[in-house]
SEFILUM-392892 format. One line per field, with one value per atom (N, C-alpha, C, O): residue in three letters; x, y, z; residue number from 1. Coordinates in steps of 0.05 Angstrom, whole numbers, plus 5000, padded with zeros to 4 digits. Example, Ala and Ser with C-alpha at 12.3 -4.5 7.8 and 13.67 -1.06 7.14 Angstrom:
residues 2
res ALA/ALA/ALA/ALA/SER/SER/SER/SER .
east 5264/5246/5264/5285/5257/5273/5258/5268 .
north 4886/4910/4934/4934/4955/4979/5001/5023 .
up 5156/5156/5156/5169/5142/5143/5157/5161 .
n 1/1/1/1/2/2/2/2 .
end
This chain:
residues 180
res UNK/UNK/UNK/UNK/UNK/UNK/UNK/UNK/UNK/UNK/UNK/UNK/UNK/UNK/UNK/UNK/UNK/UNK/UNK/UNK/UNK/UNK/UNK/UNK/UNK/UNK/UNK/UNK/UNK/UNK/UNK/UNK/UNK/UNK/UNK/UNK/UNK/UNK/UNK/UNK/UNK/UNK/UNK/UNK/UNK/UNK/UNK/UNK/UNK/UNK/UNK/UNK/UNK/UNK/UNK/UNK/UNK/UNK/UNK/UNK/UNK/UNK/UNK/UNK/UNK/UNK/UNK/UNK/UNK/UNK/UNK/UNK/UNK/UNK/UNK/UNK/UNK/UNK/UNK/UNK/UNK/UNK/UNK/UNK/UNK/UNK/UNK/UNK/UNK/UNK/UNK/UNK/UNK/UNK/UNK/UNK/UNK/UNK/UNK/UNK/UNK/UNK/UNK/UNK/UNK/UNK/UNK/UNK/UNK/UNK/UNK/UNK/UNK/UNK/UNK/UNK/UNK/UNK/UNK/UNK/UNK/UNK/UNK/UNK/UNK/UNK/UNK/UNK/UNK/UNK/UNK/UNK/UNK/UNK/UNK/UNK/UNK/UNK/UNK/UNK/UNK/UNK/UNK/UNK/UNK/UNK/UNK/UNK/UNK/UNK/UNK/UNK/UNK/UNK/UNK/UNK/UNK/UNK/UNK/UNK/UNK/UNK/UNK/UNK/UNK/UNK/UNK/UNK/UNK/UNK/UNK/UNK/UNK/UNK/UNK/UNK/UNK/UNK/UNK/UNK/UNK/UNK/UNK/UNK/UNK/UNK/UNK/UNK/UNK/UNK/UNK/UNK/UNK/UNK/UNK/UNK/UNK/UNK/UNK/UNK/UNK/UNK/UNK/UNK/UNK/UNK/UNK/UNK/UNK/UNK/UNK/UNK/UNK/UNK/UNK/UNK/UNK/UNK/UNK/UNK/UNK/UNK/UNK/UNK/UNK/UNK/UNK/UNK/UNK/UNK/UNK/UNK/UNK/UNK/UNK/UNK/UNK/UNK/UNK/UNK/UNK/UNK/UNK/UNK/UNK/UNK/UNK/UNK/UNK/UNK/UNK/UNK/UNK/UNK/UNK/UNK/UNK/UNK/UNK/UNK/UNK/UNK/UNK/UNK/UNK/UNK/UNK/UNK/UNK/UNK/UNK/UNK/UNK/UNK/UNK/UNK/UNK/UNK/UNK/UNK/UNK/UNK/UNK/UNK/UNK/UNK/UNK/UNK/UNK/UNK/UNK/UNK/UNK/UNK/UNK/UNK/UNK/UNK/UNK/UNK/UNK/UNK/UNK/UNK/UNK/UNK/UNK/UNK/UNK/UNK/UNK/UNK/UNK/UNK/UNK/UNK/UNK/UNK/UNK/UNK/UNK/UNK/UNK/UNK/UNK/UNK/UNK/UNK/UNK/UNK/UNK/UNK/UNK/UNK/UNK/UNK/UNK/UNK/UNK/UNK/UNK/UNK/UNK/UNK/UNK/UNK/UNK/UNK/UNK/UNK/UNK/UNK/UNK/UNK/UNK/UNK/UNK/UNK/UNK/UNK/UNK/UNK/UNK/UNK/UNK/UNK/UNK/UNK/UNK/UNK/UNK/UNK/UNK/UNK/UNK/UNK/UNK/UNK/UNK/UNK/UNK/UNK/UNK/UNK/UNK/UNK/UNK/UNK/UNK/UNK/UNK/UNK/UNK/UNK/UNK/UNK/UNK/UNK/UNK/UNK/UNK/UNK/UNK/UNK/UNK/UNK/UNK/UNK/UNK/UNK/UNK/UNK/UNK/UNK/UNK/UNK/UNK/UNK/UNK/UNK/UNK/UNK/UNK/UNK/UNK/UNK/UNK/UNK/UNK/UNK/UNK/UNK/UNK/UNK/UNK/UNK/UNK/UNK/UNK/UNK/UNK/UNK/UNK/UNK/UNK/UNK/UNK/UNK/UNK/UNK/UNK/UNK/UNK/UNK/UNK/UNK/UNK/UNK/UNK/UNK/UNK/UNK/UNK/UNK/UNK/UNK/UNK/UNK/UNK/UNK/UNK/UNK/UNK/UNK/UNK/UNK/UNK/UNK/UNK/UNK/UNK/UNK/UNK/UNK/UNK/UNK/UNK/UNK/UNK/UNK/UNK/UNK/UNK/UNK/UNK/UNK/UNK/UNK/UNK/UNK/UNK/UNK/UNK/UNK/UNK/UNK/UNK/UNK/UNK/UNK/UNK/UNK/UNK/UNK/UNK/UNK/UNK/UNK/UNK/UNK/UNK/UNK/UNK/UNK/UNK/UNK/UNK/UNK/UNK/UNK/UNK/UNK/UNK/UNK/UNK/UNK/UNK/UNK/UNK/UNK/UNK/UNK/UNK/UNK/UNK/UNK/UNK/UNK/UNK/UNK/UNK/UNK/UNK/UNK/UNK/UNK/UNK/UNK/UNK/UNK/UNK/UNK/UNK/UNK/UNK/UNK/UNK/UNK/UNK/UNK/UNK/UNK/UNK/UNK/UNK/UNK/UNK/UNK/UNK/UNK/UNK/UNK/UNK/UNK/UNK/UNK/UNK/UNK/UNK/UNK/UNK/UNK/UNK/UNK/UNK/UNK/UNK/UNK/UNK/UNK/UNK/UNK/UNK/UNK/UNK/UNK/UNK/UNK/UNK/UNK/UNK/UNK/UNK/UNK/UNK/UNK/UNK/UNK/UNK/UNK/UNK/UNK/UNK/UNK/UNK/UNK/UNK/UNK/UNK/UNK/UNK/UNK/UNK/UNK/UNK/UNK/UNK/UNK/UNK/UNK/UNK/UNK/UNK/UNK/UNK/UNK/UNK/UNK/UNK/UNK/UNK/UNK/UNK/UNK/UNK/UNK/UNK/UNK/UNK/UNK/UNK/UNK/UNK/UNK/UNK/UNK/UNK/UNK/UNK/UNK/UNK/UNK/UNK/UNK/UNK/UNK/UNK/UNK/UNK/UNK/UNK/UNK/UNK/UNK/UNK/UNK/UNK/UNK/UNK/UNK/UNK/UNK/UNK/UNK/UNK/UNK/UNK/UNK/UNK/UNK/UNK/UNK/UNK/UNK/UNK/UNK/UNK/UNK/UNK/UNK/UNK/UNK/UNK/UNK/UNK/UNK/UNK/UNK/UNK/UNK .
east 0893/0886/0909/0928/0905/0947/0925/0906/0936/0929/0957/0977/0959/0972/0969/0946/0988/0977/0997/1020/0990/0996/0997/0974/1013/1013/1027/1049/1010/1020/1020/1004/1038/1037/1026/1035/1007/0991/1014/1003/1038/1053/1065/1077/1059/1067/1044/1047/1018/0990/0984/0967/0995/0989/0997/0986/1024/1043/1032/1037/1023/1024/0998/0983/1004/0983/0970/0986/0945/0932/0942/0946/0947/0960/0942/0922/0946/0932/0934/0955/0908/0914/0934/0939/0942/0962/0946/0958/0924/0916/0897/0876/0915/0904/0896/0899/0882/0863/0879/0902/0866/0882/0876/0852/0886/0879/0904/0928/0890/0908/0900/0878/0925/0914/0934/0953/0921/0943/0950/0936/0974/0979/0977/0980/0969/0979/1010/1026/1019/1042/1052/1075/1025/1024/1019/1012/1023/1015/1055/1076/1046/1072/1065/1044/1095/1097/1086/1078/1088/1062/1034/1017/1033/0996/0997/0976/1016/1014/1010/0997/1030/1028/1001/0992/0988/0962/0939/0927/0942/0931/0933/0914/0962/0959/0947/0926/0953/0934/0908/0894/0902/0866/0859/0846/0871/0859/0868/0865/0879/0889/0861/0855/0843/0823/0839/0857/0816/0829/0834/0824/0848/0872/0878/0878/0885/0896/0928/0934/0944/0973/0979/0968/0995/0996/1036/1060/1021/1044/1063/1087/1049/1066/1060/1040/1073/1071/1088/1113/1071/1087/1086/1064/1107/1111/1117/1140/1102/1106/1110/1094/1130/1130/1154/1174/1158/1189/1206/1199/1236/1252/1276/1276/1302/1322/1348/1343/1364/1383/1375/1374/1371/1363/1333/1332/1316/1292/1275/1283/1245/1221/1203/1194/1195/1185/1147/1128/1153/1128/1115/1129/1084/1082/1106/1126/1109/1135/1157/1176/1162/1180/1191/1193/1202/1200/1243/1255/1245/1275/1286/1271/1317/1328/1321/1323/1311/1294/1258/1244/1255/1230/1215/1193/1232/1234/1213/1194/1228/1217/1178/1158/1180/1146/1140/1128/1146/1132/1139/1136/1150/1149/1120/1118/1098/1074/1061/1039/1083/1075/1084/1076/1107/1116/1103/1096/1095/1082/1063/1056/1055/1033/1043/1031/1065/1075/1081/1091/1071/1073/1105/1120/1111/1132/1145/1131/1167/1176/1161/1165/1142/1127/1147/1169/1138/1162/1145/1121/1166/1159/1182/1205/1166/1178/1179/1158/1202/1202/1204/1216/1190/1189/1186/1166/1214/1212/1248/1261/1262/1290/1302/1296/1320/1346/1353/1373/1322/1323/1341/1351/1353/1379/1402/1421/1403/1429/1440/1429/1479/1491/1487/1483/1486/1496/1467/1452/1463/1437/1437/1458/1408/1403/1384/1371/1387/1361/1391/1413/1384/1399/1380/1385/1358/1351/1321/1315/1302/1280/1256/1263/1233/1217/1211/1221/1193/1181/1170/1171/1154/1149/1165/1154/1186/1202/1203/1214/1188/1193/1213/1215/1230/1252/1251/1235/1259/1261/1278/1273/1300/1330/1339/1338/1352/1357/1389/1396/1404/1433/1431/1418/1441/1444/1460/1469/1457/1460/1478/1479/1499/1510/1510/1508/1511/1517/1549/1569/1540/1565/1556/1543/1566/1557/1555/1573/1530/1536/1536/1547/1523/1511/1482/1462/1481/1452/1427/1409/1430/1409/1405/1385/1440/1424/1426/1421/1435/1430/1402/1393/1384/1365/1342/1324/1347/1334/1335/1317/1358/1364/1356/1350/1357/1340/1309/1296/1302/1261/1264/1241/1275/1275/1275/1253/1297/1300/1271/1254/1271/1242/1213/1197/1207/1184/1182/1160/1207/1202/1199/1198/1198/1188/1216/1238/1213/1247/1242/1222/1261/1253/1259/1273/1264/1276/1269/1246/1298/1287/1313/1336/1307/1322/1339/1338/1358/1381/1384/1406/1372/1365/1339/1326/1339/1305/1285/1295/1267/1240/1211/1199/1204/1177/1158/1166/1138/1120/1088/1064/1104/1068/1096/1121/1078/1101/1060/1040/1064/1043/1042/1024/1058/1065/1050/1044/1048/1045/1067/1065/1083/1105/1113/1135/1093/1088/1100/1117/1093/1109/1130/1135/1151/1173/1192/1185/1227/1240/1254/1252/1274/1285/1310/1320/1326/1355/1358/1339/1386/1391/1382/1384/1375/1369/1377/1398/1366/1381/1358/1335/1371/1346/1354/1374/1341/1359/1333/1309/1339/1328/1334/1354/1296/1308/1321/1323/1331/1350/1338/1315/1343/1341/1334/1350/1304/1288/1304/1313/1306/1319/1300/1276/1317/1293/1290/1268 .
north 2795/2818/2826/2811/2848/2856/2880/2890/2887/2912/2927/2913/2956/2976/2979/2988/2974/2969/2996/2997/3017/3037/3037/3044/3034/3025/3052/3059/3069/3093/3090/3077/3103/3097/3121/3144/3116/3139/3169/3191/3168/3189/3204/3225/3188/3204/3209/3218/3205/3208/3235/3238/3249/3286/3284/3291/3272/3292/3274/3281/3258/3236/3256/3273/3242/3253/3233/3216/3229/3203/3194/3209/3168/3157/3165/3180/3158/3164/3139/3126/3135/3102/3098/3116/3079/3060/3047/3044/3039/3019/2990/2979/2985/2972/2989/3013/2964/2969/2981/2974/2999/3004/3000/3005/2989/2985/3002/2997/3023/3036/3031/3033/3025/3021/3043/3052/3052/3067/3045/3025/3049/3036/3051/3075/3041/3049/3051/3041/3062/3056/3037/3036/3015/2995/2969/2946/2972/2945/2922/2928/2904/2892/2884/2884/2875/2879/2848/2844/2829/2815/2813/2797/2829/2836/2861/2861/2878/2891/2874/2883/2842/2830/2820/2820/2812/2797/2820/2818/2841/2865/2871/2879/2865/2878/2848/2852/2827/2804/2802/2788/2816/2821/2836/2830/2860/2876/2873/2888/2843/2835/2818/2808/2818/2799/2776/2774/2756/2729/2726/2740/2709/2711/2735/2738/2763/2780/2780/2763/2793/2792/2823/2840/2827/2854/2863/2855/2882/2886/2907/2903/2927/2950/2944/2931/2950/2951/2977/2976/3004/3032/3037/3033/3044/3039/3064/3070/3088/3111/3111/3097/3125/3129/3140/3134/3149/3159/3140/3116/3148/3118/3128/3152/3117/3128/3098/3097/3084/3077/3051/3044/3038/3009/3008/2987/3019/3018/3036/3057/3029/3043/3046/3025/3068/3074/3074/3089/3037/3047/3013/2994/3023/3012/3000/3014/2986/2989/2981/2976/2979/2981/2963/2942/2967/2945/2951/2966/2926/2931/2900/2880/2902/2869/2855/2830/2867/2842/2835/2819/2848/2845/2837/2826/2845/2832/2806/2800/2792/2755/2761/2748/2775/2772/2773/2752/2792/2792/2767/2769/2738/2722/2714/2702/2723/2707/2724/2723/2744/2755/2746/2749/2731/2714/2702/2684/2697/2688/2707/2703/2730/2742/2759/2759/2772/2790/2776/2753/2798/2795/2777/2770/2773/2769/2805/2825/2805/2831/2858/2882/2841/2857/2871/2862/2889/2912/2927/2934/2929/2946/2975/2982/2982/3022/3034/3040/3035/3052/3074/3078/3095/3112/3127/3136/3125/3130/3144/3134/3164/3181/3158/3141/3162/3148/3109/3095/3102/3068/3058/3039/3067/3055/3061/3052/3078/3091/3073/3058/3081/3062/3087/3075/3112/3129/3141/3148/3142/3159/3185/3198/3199/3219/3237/3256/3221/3244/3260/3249/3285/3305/3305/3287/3316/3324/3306/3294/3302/3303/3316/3333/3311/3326/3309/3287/3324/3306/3286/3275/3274/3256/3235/3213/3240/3231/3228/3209/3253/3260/3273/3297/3258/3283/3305/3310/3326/3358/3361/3376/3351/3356/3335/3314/3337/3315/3325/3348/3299/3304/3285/3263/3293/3261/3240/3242/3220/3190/3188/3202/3158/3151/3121/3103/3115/3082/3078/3092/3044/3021/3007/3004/2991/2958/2944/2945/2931/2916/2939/2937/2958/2970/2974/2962/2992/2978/2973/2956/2996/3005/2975/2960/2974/2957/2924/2905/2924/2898/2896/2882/2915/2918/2908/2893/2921/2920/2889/2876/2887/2860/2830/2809/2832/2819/2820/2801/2846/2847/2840/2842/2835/2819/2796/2785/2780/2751/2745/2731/2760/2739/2741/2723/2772/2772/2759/2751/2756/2758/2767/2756/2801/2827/2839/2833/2858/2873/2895/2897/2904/2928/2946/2938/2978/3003/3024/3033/3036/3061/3080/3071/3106/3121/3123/3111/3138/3140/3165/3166/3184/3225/3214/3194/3250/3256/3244/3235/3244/3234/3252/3255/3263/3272/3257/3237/3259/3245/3267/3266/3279/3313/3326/3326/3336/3363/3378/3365/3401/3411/3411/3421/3401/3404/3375/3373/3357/3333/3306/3288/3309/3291/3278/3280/3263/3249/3243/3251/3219/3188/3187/3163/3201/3195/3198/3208/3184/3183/3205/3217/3217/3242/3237/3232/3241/3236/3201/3186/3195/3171/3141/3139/3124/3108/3070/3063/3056/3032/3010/3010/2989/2967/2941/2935/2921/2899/2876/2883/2858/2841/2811/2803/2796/2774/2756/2760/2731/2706/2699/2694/2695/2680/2658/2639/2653/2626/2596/2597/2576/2554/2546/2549/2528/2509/2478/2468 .
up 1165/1182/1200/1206/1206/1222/1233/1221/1263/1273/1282/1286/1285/1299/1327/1333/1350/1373/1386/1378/1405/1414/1439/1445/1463/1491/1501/1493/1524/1527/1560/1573/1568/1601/1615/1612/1628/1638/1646/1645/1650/1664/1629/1626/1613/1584/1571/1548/1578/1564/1553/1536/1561/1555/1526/1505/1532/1522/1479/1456/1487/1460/1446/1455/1416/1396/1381/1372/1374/1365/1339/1319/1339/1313/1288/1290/1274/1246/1227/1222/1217/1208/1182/1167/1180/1163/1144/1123/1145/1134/1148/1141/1168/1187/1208/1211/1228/1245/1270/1275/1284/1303/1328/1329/1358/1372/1398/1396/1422/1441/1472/1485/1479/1515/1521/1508/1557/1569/1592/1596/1608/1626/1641/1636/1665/1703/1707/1690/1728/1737/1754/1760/1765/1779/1755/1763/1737/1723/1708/1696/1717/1710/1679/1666/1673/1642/1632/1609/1650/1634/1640/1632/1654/1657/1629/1616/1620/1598/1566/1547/1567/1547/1543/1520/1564/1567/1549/1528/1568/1553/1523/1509/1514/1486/1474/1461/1475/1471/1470/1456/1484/1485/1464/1444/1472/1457/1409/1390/1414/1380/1384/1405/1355/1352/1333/1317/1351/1328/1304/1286/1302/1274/1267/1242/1285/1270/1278/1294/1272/1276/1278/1263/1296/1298/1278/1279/1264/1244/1265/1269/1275/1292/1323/1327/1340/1370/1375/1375/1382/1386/1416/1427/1431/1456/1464/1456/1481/1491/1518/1532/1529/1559/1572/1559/1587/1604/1598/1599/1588/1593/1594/1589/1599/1601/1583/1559/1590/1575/1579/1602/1565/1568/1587/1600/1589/1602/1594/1585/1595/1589/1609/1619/1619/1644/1637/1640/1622/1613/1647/1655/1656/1687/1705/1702/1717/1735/1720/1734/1693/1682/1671/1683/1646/1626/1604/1589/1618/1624/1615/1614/1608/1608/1624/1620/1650/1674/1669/1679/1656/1653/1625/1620/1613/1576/1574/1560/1595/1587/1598/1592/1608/1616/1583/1576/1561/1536/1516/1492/1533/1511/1499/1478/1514/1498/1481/1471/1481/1442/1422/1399/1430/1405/1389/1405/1375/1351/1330/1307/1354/1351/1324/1303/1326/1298/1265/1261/1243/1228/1221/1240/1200/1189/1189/1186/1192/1197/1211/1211/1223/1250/1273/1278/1283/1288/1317/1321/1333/1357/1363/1359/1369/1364/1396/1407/1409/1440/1428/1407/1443/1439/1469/1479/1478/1505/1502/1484/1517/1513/1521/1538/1507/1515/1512/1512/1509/1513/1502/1514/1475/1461/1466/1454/1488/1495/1517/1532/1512/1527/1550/1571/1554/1581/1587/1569/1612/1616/1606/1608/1590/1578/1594/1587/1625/1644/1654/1657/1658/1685/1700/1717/1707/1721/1725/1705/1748/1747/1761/1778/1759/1773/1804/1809/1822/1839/1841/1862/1819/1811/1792/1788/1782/1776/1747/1735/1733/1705/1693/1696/1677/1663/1664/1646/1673/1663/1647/1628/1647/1628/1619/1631/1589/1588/1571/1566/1564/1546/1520/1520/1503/1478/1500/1522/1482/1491/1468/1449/1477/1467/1457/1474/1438/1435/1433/1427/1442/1442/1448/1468/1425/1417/1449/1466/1452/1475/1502/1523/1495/1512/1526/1518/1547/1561/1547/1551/1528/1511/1490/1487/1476/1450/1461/1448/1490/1506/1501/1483/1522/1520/1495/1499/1471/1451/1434/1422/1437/1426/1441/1429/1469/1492/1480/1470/1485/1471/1444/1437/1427/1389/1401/1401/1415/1419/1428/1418/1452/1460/1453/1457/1436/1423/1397/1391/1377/1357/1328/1306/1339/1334/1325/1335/1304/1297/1328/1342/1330/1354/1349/1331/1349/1347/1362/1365/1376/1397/1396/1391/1401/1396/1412/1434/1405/1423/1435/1445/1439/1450/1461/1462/1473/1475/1453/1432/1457/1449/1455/1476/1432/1431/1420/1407/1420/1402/1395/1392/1396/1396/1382/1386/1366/1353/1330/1323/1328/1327/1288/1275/1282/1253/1239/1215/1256/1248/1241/1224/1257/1256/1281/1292/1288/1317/1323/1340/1305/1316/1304/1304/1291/1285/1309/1330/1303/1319/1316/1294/1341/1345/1351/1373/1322/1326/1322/1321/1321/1314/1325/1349/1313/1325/1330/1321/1340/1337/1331/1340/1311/1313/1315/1302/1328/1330/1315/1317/1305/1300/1318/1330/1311/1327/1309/1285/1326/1313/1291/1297/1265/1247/1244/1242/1242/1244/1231/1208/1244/1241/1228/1232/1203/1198/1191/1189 .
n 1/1/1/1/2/2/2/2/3/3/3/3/4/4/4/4/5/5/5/5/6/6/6/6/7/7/7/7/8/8/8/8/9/9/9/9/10/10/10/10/11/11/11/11/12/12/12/12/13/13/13/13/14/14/14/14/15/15/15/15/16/16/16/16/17/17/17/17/18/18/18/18/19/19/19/19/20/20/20/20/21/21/21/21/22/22/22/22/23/23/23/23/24/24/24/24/25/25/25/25/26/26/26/26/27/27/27/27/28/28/28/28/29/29/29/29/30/30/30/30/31/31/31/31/32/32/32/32/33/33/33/33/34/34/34/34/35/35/35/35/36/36/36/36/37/37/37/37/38/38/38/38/39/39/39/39/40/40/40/40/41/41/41/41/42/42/42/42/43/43/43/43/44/44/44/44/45/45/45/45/46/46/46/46/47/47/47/47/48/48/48/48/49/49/49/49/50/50/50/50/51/51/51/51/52/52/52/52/53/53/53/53/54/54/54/54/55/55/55/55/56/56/56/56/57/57/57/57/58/58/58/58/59/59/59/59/60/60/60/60/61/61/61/61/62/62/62/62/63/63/63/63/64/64/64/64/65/65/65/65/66/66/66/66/67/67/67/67/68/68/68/68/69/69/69/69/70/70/70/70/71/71/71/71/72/72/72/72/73/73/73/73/74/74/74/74/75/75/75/75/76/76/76/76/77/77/77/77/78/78/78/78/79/79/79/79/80/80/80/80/81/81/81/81/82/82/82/82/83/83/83/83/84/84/84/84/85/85/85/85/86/86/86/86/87/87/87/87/88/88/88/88/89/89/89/89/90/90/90/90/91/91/91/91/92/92/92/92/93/93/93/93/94/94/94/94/95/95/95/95/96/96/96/96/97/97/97/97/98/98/98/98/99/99/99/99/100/100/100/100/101/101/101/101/102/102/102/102/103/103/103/103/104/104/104/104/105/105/105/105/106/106/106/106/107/107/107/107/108/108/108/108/109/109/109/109/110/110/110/110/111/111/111/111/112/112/112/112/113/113/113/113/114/114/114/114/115/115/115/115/116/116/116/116/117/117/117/117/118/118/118/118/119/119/119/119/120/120/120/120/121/121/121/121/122/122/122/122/123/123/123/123/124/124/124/124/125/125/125/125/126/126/126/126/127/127/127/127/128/128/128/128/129/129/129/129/130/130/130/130/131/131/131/131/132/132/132/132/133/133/133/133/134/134/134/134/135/135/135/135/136/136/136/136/137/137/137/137/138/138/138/138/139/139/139/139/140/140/140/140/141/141/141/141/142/142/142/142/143/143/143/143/144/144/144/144/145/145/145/145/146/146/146/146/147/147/147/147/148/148/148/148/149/149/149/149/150/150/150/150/151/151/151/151/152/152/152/152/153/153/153/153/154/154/154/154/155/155/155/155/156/156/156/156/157/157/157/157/158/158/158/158/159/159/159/159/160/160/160/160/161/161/161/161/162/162/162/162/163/163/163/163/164/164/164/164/165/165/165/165/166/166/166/166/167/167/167/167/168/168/168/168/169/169/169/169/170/170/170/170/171/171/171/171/172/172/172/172/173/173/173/173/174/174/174/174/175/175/175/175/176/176/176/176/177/177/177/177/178/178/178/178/179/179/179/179/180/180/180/180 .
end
């Protein structure tokens, strides 16, 4: 049994469009902007029933170069709260940011609002060992999980039906290669 798990942060909730099933089961939380990122792992734990393994983990929310503005924020400092998903993913089980810029080495916000939502944004850039694929390669090591997030803006609503795909190039890191 494997579920699709969809974690949306209340300040990107509008803008998302409902997944559409795969096959497997699907299971979606939103976050607060007050919830820490392992009160979020605990959460997506709950909401996996026993013995299932979650094949996808899709991650929506504000983010900018190495960070996801998904509850107070989920960053190379905050990564290690999600080790107690480790085990939980399939064999080539996979988590998807879907937040601007997370793979990028240079920030992709110009501008923001009062609340502190993007209005503007620029492409992003990679390099190796930058914040972005620091970032990404940090959340593989300690979940487990392959990871992938784009490197530009990020939509995930487009009225045509092409959600959840990524926007513009992207990066994926895998974790360490199981010893044995």
């Amino acid at each position: 049994m494997a579920v699709d798990m969809y974690v949306v942060d209340s300040q990107a909730y509008k803008l998302v469009q409902r997944p559409e099933p795969r096959g497997n089961r699907i299971a979606s939380m939103v976050t607060g902007p007050q919830e820490d990122m392992f009160r979020v792992a605990e959460w997506i734990l709950h909401y996996k029933l026993p013995g299932e393994k979650i094949a996808l983990l899709r991650v929506f929310a504000h983010g900018d170069a190495g960070q996801v503005a998904l509850g107070k924020g989920l960053d190379v400092n905050t990564a290690h709260d999600w080790c107690i998903l480790k085990g939980h993913f399939l064999a080539g089980g996979r988590i998807e940011l879907h937040a601007c810029g997370v793979a990028s080495s240079t920030s992709v916000v110009l501008s923001t609002d009062a609340e502190g939502n993007p209005t503007a944004t620029r492409p992003g850039t990679r390099t190796s060992g930058g914040m972005g694929d620091h970032f990404l390669k940090k959340l593989a090591q300690i979940t487990g999980a392959i990871v992938t997030g784009g490197i530009n803006e990020q939509k995930a609503w487009t009225p045509w039906g092409g959600g959840w795909s990524f926007e513009g190039p992207t990066v994926t890191a895998y974790p360490p290669a199981r010893r044995r």
